[in-house]
Every structure is written in structure tokens, then in C-alpha cells.
C-alpha positions as CSV (number, residue, x, y, z in Angstrom):
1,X,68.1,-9.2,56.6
2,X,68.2,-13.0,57.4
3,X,67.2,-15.6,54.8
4,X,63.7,-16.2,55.9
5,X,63.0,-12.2,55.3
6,X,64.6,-12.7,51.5
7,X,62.4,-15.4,50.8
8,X,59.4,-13.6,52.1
9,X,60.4,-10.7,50.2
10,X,60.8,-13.0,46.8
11,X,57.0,-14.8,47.8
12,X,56.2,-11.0,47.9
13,X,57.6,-10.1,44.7
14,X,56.2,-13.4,43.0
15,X,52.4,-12.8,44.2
16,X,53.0,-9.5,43.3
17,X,53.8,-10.1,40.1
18,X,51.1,-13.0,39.5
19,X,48.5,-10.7,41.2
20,X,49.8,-8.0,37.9
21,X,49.8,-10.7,35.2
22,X,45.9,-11.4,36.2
23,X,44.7,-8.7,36.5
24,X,46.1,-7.5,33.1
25,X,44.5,-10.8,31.5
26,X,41.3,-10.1,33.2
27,X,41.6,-6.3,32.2
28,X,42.1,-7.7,28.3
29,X,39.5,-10.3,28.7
30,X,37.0,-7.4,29.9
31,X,38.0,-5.3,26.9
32,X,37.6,-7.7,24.4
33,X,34.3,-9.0,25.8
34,X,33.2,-5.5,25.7
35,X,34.0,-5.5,21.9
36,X,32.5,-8.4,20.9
37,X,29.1,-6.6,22.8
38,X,29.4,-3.6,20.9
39,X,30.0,-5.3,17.3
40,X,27.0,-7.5,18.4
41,X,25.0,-4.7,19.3
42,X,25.9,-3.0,15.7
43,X,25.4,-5.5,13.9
44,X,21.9,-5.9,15.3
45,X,20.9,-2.5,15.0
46,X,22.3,-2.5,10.9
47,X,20.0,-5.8,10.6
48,X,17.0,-4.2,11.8
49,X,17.5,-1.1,9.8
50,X,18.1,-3.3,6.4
51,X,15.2,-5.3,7.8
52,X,13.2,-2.2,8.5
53,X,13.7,-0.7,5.1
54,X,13.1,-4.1,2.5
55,X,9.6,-3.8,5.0
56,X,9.3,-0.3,3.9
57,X,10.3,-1.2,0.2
58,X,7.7,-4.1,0.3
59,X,4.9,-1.9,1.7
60,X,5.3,0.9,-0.7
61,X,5.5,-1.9,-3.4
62,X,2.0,-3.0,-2.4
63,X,0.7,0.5,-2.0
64,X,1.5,1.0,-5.6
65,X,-0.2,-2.3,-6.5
66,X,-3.2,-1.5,-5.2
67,X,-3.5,2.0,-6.1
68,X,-3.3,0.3,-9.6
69,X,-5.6,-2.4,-8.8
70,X,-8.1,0.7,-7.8
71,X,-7.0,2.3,-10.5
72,X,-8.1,-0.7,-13.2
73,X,-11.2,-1.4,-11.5
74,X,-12.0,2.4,-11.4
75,X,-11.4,1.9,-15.3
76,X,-13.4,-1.3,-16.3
77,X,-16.2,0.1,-14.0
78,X,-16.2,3.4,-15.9
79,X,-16.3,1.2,-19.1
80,X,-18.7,-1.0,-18.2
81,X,-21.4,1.7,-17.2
82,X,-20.3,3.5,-20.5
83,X,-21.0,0.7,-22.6
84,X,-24.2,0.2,-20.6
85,X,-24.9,3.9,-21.7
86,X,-24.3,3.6,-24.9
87,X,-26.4,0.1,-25.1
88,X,-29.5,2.4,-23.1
89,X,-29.0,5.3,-25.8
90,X,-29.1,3.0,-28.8
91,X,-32.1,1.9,-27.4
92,X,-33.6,5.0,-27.0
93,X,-32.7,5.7,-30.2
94,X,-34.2,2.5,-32.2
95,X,-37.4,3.6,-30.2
96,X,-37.4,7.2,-30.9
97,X,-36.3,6.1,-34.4
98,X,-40.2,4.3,-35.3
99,X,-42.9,6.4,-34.3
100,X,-45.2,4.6,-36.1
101,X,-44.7,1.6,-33.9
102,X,-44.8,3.2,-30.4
103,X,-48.2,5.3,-31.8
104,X,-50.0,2.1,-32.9
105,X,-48.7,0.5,-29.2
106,X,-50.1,3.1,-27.7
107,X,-53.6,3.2,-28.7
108,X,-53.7,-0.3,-29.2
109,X,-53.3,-0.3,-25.0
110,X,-56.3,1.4,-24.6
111,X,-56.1,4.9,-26.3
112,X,-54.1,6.5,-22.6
113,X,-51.2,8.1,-24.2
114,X,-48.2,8.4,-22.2
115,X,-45.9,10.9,-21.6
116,X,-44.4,11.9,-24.8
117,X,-40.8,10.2,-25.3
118,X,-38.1,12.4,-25.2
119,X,-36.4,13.3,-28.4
120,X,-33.2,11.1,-29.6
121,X,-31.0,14.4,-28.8
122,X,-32.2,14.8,-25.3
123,X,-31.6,10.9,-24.9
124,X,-28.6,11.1,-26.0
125,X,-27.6,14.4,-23.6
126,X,-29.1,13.0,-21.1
127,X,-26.8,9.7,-20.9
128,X,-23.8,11.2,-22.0
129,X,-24.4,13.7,-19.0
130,X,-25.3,10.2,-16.9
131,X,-22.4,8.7,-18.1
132,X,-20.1,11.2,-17.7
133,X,-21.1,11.6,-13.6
134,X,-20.4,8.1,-13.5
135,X,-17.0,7.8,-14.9
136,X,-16.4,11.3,-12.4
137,X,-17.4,9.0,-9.5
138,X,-15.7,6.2,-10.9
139,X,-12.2,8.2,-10.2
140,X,-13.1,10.0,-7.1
141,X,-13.6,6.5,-5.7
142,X,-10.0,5.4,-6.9
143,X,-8.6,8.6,-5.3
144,X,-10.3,7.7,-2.2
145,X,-8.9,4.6,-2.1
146,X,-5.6,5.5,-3.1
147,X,-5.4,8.3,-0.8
148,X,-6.5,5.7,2.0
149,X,-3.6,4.1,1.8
């Protein structure tokens, strides 16, 4: 082998081993690039499941808000058409309660009597019974609107 072959051999050898040391670099450099894209890719995915769940936290949060906002206005409507009741029935029963006056109204207007007026105890039944359907539809509508949500 003459000295122009032993160089060509050593420029072989040389690019040879450059042509190793790259590719390993470029091997590394893939495989570390490949694992920065996979933590990225974790990462996202674990930020959009806590995001997902304070979204879930927040809506059930506001579910239960306004199945007690239903709730309370199921419960002041219920009171307010019971006090209404028992504001009607005490009327009733102030008018049942003078006789004399409603008697004297009457044929004072021209002698027509009217119906007769129900008695203080069939007022009474009859808005307890009024009020009572009320207050029962007062809390099927909050279940309804509970349930809707």
C-alpha cells in the first residue's frame, strides 16, 4: 500500500468517524426533542383536566346556589300566600263574626239577600285547604327547577 492509499484510508477513517459522531448527536438531539414533546403534551393534558375539574367544581357550586335560590323563593312565596290566607280568613272571620251588620247591609240594598255566607269554620277549612295547595305547588315548582338543572 503506497502513501496516497494510507492517507485515503485515514480520510476514510476520519469521515467515517465524523459521519458516527453526527449522527449520534442528531440521534440525541431527536430523543431529547421527542421528550420535551411528550412532557409538553402531559403537561397539557394535566392542565386541562385541573381546568376541567375547577369548571366542574364551579358549576356544581352554582347548581347548588340556585337550587337554594329556588328553594328560598319557593319558601317566601309559600309565606307570602300563607300570610295572604290567613289575612283573607281573619276577614272572613270579622265578617262572619257581626251578623247584625251584614243583615242590616243587606236589606238596606234593597231587601235581595245573598247567598248566605259561609260559616267561620268552613272559611277557615276552606283556606287552610287553599293554602295548603299552594305551599304543595310552591315545592313542586322548586323541585322542578332544581331537577332542571
Amino acid at each position: 500500500m503506497d502513501e496516497i492509499g494510507l492517507w485515503q484510508a485515514l480520510a476514510a477513517l476520519v469521515v467515517a468517524g465524523l459521519g458516527v459522531m453526527l449522527h449520534g448527536r442528531w440521534a440525541r438531539r431527536r430523543t431529547e426533542r421527542k421528550q420535551r414533546e411528550e412532557a409538553a403534551k402531559r403537561e397539557a393534558v394535566e392542565e386541562a383536566l385541573h381546568s376541567l375539574a375547577e369548571r366542574e367544581e364551579e358549576s356544581r357550586i352554582e347548581r347548588a346556589g340556585a337550587r337554594r335560590m329556588a328553594e328560598e323563593i319557593a319558601r317566601l312565596k309559600a309565606q307570602r300566600e300563607a300570610e295572604q290566607a290567613q289575612r283573607e280568613a281573619e276577614q272572613v272571620q270579622r265578617e262572619t263574626s257581626q251578623p247584625e251588620i251584614q243583615a242590616h247591609d243587606s236589606a238596606a240594598g234593597g231587601g235581595d239577600a245573598a247567598a248566605p255566607a259561609p260559616t267561620a269554620t268552613e272559611s277557615r277549612d276552606a283556606e287552610l285547604r287553599e293554602a295548603a295547595r299552594r305551599e304543595a305547588e310552591a315545592h313542586a315548582e322548586a323541585q322542578r327547577i332544581a331537577q332542571a338543572e
